[in-house]
Structures are given as structure tokens and as C-alpha cells.
LUMVEXLUM-501392 format. One record per residue (C-alpha): y, z, x; residue in three letters. Coordinates in pm, 1 decimal. Layout:
+----------+----------+----------+-----+
!       yy !       zz !       xx !  aa !
+----------+----------+----------+-----+
!        Y !        Z !        X ! ALA !
...
+----------+----------+----------+-----+
//
This chain:
+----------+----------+----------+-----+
!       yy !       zz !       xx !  aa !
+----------+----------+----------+-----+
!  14708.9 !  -3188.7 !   3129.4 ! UNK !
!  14600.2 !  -3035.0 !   2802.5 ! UNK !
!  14607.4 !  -3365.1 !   2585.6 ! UNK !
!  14474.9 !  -3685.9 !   2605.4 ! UNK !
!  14758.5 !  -3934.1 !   2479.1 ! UNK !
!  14512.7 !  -4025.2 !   2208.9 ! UNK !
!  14577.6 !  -3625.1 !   2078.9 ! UNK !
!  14205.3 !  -3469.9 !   2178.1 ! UNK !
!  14221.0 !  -3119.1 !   2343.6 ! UNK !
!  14100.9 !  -3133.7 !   2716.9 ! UNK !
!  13881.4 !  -2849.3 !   2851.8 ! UNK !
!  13784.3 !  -2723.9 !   3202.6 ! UNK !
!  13402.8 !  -2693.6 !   3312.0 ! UNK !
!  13332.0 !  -2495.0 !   3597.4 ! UNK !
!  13029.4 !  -2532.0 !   3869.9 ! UNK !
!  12840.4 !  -2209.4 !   3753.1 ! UNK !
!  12565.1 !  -2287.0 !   3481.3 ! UNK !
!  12518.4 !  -2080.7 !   3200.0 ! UNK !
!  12153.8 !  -1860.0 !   3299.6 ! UNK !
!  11783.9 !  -1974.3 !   3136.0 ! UNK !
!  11654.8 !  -1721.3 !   2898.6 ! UNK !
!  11738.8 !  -1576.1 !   2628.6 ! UNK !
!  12020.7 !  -1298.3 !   2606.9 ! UNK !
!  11999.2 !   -941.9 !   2709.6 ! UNK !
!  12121.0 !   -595.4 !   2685.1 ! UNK !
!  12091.5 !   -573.0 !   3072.4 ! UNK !
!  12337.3 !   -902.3 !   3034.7 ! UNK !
!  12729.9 !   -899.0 !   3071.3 ! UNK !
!  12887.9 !   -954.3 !   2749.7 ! UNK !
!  13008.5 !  -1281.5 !   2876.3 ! UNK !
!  12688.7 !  -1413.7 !   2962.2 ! UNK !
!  12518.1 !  -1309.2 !   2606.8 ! UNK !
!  12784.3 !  -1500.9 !   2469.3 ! UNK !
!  12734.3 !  -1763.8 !   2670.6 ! UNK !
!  12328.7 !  -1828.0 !   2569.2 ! UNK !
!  12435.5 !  -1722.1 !   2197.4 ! UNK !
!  12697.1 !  -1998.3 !   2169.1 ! UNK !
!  12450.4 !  -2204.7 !   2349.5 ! UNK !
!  12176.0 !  -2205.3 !   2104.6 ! UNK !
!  12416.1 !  -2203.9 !   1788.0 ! UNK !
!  12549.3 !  -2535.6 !   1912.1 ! UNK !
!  12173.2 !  -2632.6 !   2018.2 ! UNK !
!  12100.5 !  -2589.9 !   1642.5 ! UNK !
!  12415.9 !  -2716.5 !   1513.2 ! UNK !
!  12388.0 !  -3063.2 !   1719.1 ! UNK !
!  12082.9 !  -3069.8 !   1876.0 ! UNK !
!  12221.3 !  -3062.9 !   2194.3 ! UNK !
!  12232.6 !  -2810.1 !   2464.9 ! UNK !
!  12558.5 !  -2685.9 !   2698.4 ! UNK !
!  12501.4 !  -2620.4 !   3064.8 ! UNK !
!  12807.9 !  -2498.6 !   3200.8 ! UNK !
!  13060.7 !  -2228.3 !   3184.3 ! UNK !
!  13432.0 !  -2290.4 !   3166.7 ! UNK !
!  13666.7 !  -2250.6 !   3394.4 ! UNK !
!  13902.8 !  -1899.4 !   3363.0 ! UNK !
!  14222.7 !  -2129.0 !   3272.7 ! UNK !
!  14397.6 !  -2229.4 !   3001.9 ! UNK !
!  14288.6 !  -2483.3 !   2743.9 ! UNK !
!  14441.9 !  -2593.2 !   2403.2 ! UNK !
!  14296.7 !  -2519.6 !   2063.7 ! UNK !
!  14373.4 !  -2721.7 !   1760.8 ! UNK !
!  14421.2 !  -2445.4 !   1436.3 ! UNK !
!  14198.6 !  -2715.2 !   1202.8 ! UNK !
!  13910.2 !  -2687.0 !   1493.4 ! UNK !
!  13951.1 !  -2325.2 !   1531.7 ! UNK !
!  13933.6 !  -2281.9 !   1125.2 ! UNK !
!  13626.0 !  -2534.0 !   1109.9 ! UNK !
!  13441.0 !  -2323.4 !   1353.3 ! UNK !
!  13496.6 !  -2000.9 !   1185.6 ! UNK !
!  13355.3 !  -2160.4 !    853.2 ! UNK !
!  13049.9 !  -2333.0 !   1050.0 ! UNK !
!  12956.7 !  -1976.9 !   1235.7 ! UNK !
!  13062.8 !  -1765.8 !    986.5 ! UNK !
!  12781.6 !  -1524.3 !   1011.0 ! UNK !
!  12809.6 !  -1517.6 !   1385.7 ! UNK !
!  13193.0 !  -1455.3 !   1410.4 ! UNK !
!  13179.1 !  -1180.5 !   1113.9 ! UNK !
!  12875.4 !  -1005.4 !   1292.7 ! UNK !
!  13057.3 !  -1011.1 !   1626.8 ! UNK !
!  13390.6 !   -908.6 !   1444.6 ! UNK !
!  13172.7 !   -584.7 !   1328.8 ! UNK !
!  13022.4 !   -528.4 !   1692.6 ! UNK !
!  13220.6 !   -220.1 !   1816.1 ! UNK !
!  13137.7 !   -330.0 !   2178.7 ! UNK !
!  13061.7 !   -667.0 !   2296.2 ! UNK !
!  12666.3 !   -679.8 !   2220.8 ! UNK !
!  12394.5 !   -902.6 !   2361.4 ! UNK !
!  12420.3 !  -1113.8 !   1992.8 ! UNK !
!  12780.1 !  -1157.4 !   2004.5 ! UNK !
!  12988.4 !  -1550.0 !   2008.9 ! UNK !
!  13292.3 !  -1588.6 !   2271.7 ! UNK !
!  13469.4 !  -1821.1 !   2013.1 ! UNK !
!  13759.9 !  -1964.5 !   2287.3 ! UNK !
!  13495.1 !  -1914.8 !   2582.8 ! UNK !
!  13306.5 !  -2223.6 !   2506.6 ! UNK !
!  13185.9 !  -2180.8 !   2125.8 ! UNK !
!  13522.3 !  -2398.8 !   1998.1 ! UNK !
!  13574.2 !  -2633.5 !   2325.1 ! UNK !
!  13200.5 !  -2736.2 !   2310.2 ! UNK !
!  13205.5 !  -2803.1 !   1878.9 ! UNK !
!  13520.7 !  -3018.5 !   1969.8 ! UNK !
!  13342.6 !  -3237.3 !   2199.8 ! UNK !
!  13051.0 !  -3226.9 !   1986.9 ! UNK !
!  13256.4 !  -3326.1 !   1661.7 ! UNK !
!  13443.3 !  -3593.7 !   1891.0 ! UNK !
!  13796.6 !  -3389.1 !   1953.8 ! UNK !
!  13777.2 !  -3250.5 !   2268.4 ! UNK !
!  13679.1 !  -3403.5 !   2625.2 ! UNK !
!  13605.6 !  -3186.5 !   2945.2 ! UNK !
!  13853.2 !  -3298.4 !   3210.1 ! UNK !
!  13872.1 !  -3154.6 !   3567.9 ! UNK !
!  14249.7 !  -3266.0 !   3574.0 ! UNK !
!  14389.2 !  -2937.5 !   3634.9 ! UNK !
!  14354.8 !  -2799.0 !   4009.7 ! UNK !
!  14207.6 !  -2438.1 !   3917.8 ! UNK !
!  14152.8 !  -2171.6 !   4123.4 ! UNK !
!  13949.7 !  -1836.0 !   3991.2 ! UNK !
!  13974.1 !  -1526.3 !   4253.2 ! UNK !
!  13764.8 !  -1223.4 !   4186.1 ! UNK !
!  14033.5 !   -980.4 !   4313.2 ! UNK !
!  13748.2 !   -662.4 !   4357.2 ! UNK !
!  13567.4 !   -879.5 !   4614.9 ! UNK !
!  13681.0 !   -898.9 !   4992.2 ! UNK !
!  13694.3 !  -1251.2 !   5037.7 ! UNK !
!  13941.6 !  -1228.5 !   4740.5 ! UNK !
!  14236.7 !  -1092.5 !   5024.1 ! UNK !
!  14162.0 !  -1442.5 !   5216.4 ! UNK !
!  14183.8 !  -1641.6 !   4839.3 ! UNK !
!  14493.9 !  -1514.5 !   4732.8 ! UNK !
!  14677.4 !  -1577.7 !   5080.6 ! UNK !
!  14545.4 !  -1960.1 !   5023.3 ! UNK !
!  14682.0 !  -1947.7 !   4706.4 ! UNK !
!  15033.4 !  -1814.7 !   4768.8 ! UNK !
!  15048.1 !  -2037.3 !   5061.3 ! UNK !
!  14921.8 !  -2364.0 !   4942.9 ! UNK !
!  15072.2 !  -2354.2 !   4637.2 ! UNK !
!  14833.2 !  -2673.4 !   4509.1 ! UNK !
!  14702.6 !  -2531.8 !   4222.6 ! UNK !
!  14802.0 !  -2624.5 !   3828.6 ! UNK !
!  14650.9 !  -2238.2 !   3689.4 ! UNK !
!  14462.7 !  -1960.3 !   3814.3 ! UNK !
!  14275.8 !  -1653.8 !   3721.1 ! UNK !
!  14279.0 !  -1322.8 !   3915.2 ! UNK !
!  13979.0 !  -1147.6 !   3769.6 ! UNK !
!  13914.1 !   -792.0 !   3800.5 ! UNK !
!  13558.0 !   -792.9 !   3669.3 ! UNK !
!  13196.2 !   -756.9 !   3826.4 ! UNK !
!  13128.2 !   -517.3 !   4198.4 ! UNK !
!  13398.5 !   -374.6 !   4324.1 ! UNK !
!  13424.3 !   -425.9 !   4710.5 ! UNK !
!  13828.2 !   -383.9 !   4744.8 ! UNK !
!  13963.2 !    -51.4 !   4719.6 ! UNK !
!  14173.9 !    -62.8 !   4376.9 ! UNK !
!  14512.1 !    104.1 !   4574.7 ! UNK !
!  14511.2 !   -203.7 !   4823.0 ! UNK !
!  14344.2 !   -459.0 !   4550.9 ! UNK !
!  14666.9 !   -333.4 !   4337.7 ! UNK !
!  14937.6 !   -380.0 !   4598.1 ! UNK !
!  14809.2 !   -689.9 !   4743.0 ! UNK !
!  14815.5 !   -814.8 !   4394.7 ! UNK !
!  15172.9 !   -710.5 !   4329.8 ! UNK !
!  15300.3 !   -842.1 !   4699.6 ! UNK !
!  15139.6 !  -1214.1 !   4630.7 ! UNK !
!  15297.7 !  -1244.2 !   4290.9 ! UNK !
!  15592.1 !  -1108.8 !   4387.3 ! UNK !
!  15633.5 !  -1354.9 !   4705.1 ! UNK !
!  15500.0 !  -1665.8 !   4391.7 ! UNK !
!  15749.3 !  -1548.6 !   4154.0 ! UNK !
!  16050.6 !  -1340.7 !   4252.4 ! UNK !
!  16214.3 !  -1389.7 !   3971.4 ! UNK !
!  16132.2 !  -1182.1 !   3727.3 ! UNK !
!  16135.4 !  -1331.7 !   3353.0 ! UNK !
!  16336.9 !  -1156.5 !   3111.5 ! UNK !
!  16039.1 !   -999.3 !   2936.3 ! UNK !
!  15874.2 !   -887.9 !   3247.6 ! UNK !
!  15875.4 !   -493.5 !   3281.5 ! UNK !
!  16077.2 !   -388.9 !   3601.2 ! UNK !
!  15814.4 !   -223.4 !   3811.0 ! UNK !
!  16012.2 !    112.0 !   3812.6 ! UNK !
!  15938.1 !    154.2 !   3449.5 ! UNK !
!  15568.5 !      3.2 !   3467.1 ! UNK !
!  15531.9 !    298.4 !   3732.8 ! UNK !
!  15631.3 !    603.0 !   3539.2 ! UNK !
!  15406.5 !    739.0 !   3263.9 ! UNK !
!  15608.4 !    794.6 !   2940.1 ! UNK !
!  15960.5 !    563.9 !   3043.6 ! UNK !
!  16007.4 !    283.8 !   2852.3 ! UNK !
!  16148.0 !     -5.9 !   2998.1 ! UNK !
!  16381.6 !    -62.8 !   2683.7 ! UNK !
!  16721.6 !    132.2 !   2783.7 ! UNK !
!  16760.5 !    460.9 !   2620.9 ! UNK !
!  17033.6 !    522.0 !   2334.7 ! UNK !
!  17294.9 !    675.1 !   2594.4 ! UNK !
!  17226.9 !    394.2 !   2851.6 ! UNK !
!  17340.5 !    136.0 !   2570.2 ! UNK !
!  17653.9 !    357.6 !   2500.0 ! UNK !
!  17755.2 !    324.1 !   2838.2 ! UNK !
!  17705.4 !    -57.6 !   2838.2 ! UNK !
+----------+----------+----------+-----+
//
């Protein structure tokens, strides 16, 4: 899923294009980055992206990642200086690194993996994540929290914590038990008496 058996990295392209024009402050930070790795790899290779990636996960090779920081240097040190995301900014594992591996020959975009992205502050993100919990067909998915908000967050919140509970009931041993996540101040490692008493 995340190799070929030849040892490239495989990446996920969505449907959404990346915008025309240049960026702008009026822009999300995502989409800046979006037209700013764009035309970096437009002057790097001379040729130009036109789609986002999917929200999933997706390898990346430490000699790639180290390559691109030395090619963009400039870029990556200006956006590592940007308190805020800014409209000049790079999204290095967005599509800045998947893209220069195709481009350099060690990546290929692959729509192997069955993805699903829900935008959990829309309503039609209630109907998603039912299809999700019951179908049960996808490889990864994203439950974004970003853009309008159209769900209230007290029912986007529990009808979060309901679905993954129902997907994964058991809880891995790093998980916080809800109890603690719920309770300002209480940590969910046990106190120095509760050890005693173990």
C-alpha cells in the first residue's frame, strides 16, 4: 500500500485541483501552500502540479525529505520563521516532498488505498461517518475539523466519540481513558498513592 515492491514511496491524489492564481492573504494557509509549492516545483522541473493530496497517510523516505530541505532551503527556513502560516509559506509533507519524489523518479501517485475524508463541521458529515462505521471498506480516513462550521461542536463531539468508539472499542494501551481526557487538571497517569495501593 505504501511501497511499490521496486522500494518507491506511493502517494494519494485527490479530485480537488489546486486554485489558478497566485497566493493570497484572503487564502487558507493550505491553499497558499499549495500554489507556493506549486511554482517552486514549476521552477525546479519545469513542470506544473494540479492536484491536492488526499488527507491520508503516505511514506517519506529520510534521504528525500533531507534532499528537499537542501533544494528549498530558503523556502523551508522562511516558513520555519513565519509565526503563523502566511500566504508565502511551503507545506513540505502536503505535496512539496511527494511531488519532488515523482519528479526525481522515487515516488508514484497510486489510488490503491480506499480513502475516505469527512469534514466533521458540515451536516452531511453525520450521514459520512454512519457510511463509514458501517461499511467498514475503507484502508484510512481523515475526520477534519476545518473550514464552516454547520454541526454544532457538542453533537459534532459526541457523534465523533460514539462512531469511534463503536470502530474501535478497544482502547490501545496509550489511549487516555475518557474519564481523565474529561477533567481539566487529572492526569491519566495514576497518582503516587494509587501505585501504592497496586
Amino acid at each position: 500500500m505504501f511501497f511499490t515492491a521496486g522500494g518507491l514511496t506511493k502517494f494519494v491524489e485527490c479530485d480537488v485541483r489546486i486554485g489558478a492564481g497566485p497566493t493570497r492573504t484572503e487564502r487558507s494557509g493550505h491553499d497558499n501552500a499549495l500554489r507556493v509549492n506549486r511554482e517552486l516545483l514549476r521552477e525546479r522541473f519545469g513542470r506544473v502540479i494540479l492536484r491536492d493530496l488526499e488527507h491520508c497517510a503516505a511514506p517519506m523516505r529520510r534521504s528525500v525529505a533531507a534532499e528537499v530541505e537542501r533544494e528549498f532551503a530558503d523556502d523551508i527556513a522562511r516558513t520555519a520563521a513565519s509565526r503563523f502560516r502566511s500566504a508565502t509559506d511551503v507545506s513540505v509533507t502536503n505535496s512539496l516532498y511527494h511531488y519532488y519524489a515523482l519528479m526525481t523518479g522515487r515516488a508514484i501517485a497510486t489510488n490503491e488505498p480506499r480513502v475516505q475524508y469527512v469534514q466533521t463541521t458540515m451536516a452531511s458529515s453525520l450521514k459520512k461517518m454512519r457510511r463509514l462505521e458501517q461499511r467498514r471498506d475503507a484502508d484510512m480516513f481523515c475526520l477534519n475539523d476545518g473550514g464552516e462550521t454547520e454541526v454544532p461542536e457538542e453533537l459534532r463531539v459526541r457523534m465523533l466519540r460514539e462512531t469511534l468508539e463503536r470502530m474501535f472499542p478497544v482502547r490501545a494501551p496509550w489511549e487516555t481513558p475518557v474519564s481523565a481526557a474529561r477533567t481539566p487538571g487529572v492526569s491519566a497517569a495514576p497518582t503516587a498513592a494509587a501505585r501504592r495501593r497496586r
